[in-house]
C-alpha positions in Angstrom: 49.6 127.2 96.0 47.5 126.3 98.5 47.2 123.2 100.3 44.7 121.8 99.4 45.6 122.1 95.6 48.8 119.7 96.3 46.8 117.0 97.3 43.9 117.4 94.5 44.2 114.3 91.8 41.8 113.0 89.7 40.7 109.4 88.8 40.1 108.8 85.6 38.5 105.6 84.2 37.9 104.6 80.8 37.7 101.6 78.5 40.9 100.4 76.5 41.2 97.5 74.4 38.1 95.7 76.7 39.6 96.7 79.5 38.7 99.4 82.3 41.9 101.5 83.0 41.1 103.6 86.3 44.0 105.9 86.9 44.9 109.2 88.9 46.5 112.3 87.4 47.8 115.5 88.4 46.0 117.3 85.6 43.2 116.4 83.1 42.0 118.8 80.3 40.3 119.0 77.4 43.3 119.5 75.7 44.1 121.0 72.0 43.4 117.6 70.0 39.6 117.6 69.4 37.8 114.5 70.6 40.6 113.6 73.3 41.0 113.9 77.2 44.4 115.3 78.3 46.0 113.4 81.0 48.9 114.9 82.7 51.1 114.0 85.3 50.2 110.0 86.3 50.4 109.0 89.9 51.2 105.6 90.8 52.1 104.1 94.2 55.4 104.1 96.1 57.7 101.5 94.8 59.1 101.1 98.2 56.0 99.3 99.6 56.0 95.2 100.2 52.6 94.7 98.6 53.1 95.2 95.0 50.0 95.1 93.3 50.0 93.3 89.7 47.7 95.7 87.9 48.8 99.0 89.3 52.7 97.6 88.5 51.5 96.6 84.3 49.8 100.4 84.6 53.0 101.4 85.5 54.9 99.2 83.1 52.7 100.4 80.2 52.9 104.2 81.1 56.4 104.4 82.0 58.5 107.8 80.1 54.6 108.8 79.5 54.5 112.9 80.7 50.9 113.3 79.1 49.0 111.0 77.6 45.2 111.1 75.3 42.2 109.5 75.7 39.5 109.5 73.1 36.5 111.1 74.6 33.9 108.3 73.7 36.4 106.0 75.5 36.4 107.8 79.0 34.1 106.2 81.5 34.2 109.0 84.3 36.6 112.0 85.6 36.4 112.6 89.5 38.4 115.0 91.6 39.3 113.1 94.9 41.2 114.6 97.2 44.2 111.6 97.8 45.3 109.3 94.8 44.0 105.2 95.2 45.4 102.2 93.8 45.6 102.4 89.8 44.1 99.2 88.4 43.0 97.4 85.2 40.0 94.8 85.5 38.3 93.3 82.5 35.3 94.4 81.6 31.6 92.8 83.5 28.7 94.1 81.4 26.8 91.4 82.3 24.2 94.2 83.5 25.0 96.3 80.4 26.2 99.0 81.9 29.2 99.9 79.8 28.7 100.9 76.6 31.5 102.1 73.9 30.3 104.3 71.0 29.7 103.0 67.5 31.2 105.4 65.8 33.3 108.7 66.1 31.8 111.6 67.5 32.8 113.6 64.6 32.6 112.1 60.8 33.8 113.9 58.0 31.3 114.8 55.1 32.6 113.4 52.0 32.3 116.6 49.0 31.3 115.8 45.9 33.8 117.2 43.6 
């Protein structure tokens, strides 16, 4: 493996609950359940540090035992692939300008047969 794919994470925000969640992950897929993002491996700060910050430690709190977790596609904000991991946070969500916008309805709706 080479260095450089070590340190490759990916941040991945997306709206839960009316709230943004912007994580980092060692691996994100589009898994084998349709509709969903497969995250994989979370990365959270050390727990050593003084500074604890309150969202990243709820994040934590929330996602702890977690190994893989999905996120329903209409619900994901943005993937990047950054190079070192941030600060995982939660913030509520300003669409004062309108700029986030869930979907109305699934992505995919069964047709009801008539019998």
């Amino acid at each position: 493996m080479k260095t450089q794919d070590k340190k490759r994470a990916y941040r991945v925000i997306f709206v839960n609950e009316g709230r943004v969640y912007e994580v980092f992950a060692r691996h994100v897929s589009h898994g084998t359940m349709f509709g969903f993002v497969e995250v994989e491996g979370l990365l959270f700060g050390e727990k050593r540090s003084v500074v604890v910050d309150p969202s990243e430690e709820r994040l934590q709190t929330e996602f702890a035992g977690v190994e893989r977790t999905y996120i329903p596609m209409h619900a994901v904000i943005r993937i990047d692939e950054v190079e070192k991991k941030g600060t995982s946070k939660i913030h509520a969500v300003d669409d004062k300008q309108g700029k986030i916008h869930q979907l109305s309805s699934p992505i995919y709706t069964p047709v009801k047969r008539e019998p």
